[in-house]
C-alpha positions in Angstrom: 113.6 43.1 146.1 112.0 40.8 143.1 109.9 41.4 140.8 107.5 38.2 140.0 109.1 36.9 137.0 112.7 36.8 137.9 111.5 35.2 141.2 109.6 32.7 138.9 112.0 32.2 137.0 114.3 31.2 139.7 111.8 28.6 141.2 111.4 27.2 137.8 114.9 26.5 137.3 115.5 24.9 140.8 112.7 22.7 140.5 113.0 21.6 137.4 116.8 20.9 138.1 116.0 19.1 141.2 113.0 17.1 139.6 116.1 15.8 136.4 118.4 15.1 139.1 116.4 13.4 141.5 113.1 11.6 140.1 112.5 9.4 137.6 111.1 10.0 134.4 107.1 10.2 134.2 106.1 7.7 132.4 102.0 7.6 132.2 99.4 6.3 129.7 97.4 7.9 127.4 98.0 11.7 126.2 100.9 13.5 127.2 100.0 16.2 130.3 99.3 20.1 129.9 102.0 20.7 132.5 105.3 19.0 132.8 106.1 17.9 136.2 108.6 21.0 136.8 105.3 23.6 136.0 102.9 22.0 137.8 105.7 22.3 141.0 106.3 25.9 140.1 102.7 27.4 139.5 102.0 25.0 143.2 104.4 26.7 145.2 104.4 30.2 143.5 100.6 30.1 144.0 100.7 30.0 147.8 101.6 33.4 148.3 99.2 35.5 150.3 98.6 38.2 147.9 96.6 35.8 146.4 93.4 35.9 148.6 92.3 32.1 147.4 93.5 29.8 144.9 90.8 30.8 142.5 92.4 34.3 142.6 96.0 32.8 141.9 94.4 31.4 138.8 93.0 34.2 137.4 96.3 36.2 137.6 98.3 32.7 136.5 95.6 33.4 133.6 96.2 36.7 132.6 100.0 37.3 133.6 101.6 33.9 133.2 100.5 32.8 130.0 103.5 33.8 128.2 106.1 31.6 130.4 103.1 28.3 130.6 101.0 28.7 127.6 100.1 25.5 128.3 97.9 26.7 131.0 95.1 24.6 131.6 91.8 25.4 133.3 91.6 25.3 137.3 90.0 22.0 137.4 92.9 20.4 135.1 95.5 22.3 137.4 93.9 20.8 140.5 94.1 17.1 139.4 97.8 17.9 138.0 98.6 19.3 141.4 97.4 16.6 143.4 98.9 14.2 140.9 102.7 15.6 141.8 102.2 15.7 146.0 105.0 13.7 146.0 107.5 15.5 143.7 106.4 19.4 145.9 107.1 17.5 149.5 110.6 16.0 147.9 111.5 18.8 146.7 111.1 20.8 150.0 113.1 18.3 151.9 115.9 18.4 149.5 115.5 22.2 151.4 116.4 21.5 154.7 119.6 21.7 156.6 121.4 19.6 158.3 120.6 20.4 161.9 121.4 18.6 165.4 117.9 20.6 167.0 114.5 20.5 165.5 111.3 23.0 167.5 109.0 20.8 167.3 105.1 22.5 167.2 101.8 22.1 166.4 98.8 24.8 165.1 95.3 24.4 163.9 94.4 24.8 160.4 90.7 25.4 159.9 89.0 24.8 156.7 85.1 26.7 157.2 83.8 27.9 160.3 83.2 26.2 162.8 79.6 27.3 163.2 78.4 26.7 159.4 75.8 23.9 159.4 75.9 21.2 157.2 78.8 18.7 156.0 82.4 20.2 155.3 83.9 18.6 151.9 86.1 17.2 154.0 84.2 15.6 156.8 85.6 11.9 158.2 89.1 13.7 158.0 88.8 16.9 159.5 87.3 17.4 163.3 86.4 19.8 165.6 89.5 20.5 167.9 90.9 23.2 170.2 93.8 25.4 169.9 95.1 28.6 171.7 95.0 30.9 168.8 92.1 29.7 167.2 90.1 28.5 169.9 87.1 25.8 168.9 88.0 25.1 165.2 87.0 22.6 162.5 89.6 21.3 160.5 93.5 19.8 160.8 96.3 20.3 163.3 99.6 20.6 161.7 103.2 19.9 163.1 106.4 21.1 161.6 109.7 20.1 162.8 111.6 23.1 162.5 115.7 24.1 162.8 116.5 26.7 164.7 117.3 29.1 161.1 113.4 28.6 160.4 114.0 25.9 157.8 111.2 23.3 158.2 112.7 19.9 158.3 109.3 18.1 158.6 105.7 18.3 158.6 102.7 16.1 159.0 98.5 16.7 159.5 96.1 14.9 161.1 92.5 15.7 162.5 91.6 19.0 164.6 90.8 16.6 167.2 94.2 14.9 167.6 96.5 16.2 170.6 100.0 16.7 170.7 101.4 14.2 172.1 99.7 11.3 169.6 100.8 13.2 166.4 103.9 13.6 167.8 104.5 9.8 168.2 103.6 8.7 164.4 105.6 11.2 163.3 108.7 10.0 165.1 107.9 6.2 164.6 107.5 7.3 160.7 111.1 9.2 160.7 112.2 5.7 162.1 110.2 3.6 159.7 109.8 5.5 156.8 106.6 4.6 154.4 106.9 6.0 150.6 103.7 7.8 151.0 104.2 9.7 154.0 108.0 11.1 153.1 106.7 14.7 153.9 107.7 13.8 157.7 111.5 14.3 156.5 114.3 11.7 158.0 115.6 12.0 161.7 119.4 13.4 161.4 120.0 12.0 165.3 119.8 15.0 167.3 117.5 16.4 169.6 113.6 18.0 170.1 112.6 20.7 171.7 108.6 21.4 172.3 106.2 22.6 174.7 104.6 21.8 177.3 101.9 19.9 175.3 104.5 17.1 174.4 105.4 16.6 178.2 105.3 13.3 179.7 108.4 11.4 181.2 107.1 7.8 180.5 106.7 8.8 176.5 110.1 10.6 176.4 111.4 7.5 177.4 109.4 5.2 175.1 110.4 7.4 171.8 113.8 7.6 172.9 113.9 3.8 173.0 111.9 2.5 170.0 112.7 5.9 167.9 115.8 7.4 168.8 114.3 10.3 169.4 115.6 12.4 172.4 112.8 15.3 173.6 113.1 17.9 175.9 109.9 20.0 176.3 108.4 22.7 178.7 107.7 21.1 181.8 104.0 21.8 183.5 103.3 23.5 186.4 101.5 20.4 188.0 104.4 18.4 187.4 106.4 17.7 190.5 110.1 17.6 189.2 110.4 21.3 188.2 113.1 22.8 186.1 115.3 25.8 187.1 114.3 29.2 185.7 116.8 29.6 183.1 116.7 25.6 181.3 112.9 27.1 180.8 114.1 30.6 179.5 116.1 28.4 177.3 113.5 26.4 176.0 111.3 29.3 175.4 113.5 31.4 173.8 114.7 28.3 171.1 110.6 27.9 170.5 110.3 31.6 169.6 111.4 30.7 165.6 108.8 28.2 165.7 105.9 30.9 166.4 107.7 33.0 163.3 107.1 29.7 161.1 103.6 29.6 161.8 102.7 33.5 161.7 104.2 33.2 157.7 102.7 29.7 156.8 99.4 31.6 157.8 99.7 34.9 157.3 102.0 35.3 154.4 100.9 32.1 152.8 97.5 31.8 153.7 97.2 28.7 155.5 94.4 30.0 157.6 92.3 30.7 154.5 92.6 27.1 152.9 88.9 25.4 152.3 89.7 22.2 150.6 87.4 20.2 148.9 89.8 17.1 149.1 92.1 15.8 151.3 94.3 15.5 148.8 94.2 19.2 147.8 94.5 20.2 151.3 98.0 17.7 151.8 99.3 19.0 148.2 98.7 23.0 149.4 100.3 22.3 152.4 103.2 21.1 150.9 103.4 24.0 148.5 103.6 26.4 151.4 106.1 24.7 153.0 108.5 24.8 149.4 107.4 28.0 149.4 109.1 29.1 153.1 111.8 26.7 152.5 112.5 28.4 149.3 112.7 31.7 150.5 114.9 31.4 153.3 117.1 30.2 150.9 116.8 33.1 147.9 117.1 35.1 151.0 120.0 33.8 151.9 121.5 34.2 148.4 120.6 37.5 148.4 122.6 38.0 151.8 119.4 38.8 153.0 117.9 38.2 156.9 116.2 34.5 156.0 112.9 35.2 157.4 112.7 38.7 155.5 109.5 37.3 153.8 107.5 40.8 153.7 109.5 42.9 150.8 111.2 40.2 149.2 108.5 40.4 146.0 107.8 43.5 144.5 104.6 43.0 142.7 
């Protein structure tokens, strides 16, 4: 177990290694920043941790216990734009995270961001959208997919509207693994092996179609209505491989709070997301330089 700072401190070092080694040099007009690059990644991902109950609580303790090591602090508003500012720099420093893997779980879960029954306009309305999801039931907000190895380690991620199904997300995220765009890096690269998802990404004709025009080979849970069954134990298989994806999920929202987000941006929302997912991927690997169990997320802190 680690107490705050020295995990801090740890984060801080990594990141601001990785951001030397890796990115190039801000170089903006006007007055320097409040926040190097390396802080504003830090405070991002530290912040994500559940024992904060909302972002505005991780600021008030970033105010009164963190001043020492960022006296540079500036107020929430300032933090926000900063953090939005450096998306790019939290998702390529979670990818430079991930392992090389030849099986990604593949998996999608609703993120709401207000209840669904609250009248009026969300902040983010014309992005998010009513959909439907076995855990939350009707929601208002954003489905996200993680392409996970079978350690935990998320490999990839991506959002789009509540109302978006699997299989749809599922093909711009492979078709943007094969044609990468700089702006939408957070889906990771494909390292040529294979998928495995559920029963919600079934459909021989699009197997067939990603596998030609993306290279990428699925195998996923086959429906009960579908007449070429599977043998009992290839679907034991399958099921027991997408267990680890279930454990991502249960810590991206329970022990990082991603069921508690309420963005007032897209932006924010994409940026928080991010953070959570350097947050996981960092863990696994403190944990696992600790020669702790990866996933061991619950006592790893001691605050």
């Amino acid at each position: 177990m680690l107490d705050a700072d020295t995990f801090l401190t740890t984060l801080y070092v990594m990141v601001d290694d990785f951001c030397k080694a890796n990115l190039p040099a801000e170089v903006r007009p006007g007055p320097g920043a409040s926040l190097s690059r390396s802080e504003v990644v830090t405070l991002a991902i530290f912040g994500q941790w559940g024992r904060f109950s909302s972002e505005r609580d991780f600021f008030r303790y970033a105010q009164q216990r963190l001043r020492a090591a960022f006296p540079t602090l500036p107020n929430r508003t300032q933090f926000n734009r900063l953090l939005r500012r450096h998306h790019d720099a939290i998702v390529a420093f979670d990818l430079s995270l991930r392992e090389e893997t030849d099986l990604e779980l593949l998996d999608l879960s609703a993120a709401p961001v207000r209840d669904r029954r609250r009248r009026g306009r969300s902040w983010v309305a014309g992005k998010a959208d009513y959909g439907y999801s076995s855990r939350e039931g009707t929601f208002f907000g954003f489905h996200v997919l993680v392409s996970v190895s079978p350690q935990g380690v998320i490999c990839g991620f991506a959002f789009g509207p509540g109302s978006a199904k699997e299989q749809k997300l599922a093909e711009c995220f492979f078709a943007l693994r094969h044609r990468p765009h700089p702006r939408l890096m957070s889906v990771g690269a494909h390292q040529g092996g294979h998928y495995v998802a559920d029963k919600g990404f079934a459909g021989r004709e699009l197997h067939v179609r990603w596998k030609q025009h993306y290279g990428a080979s699925l195998l996923s849970l086959v429906p009960r209505r579908d007449k070429v069954q599977r043998p009992k134990w290839w679907h034991k298989r399958l099921v027991s491989l997408r267990q680890i994806v279930e454990t991502v999920y249960e810590k991206l929202h329970h022990v990082f709070r991603l069921h508690r987000e309420r963005p007032h941006e897209l932006g924010g929302f994409a940026a928080r997301l991010a953070a959570k997912v350097g947050l996981h991927n960092f863990c696994i690997w403190l944990n696992r330089s600790l020669g702790r169990p990866p996933l061991q997320f619950a006592d790893l802190l001691d605050w």
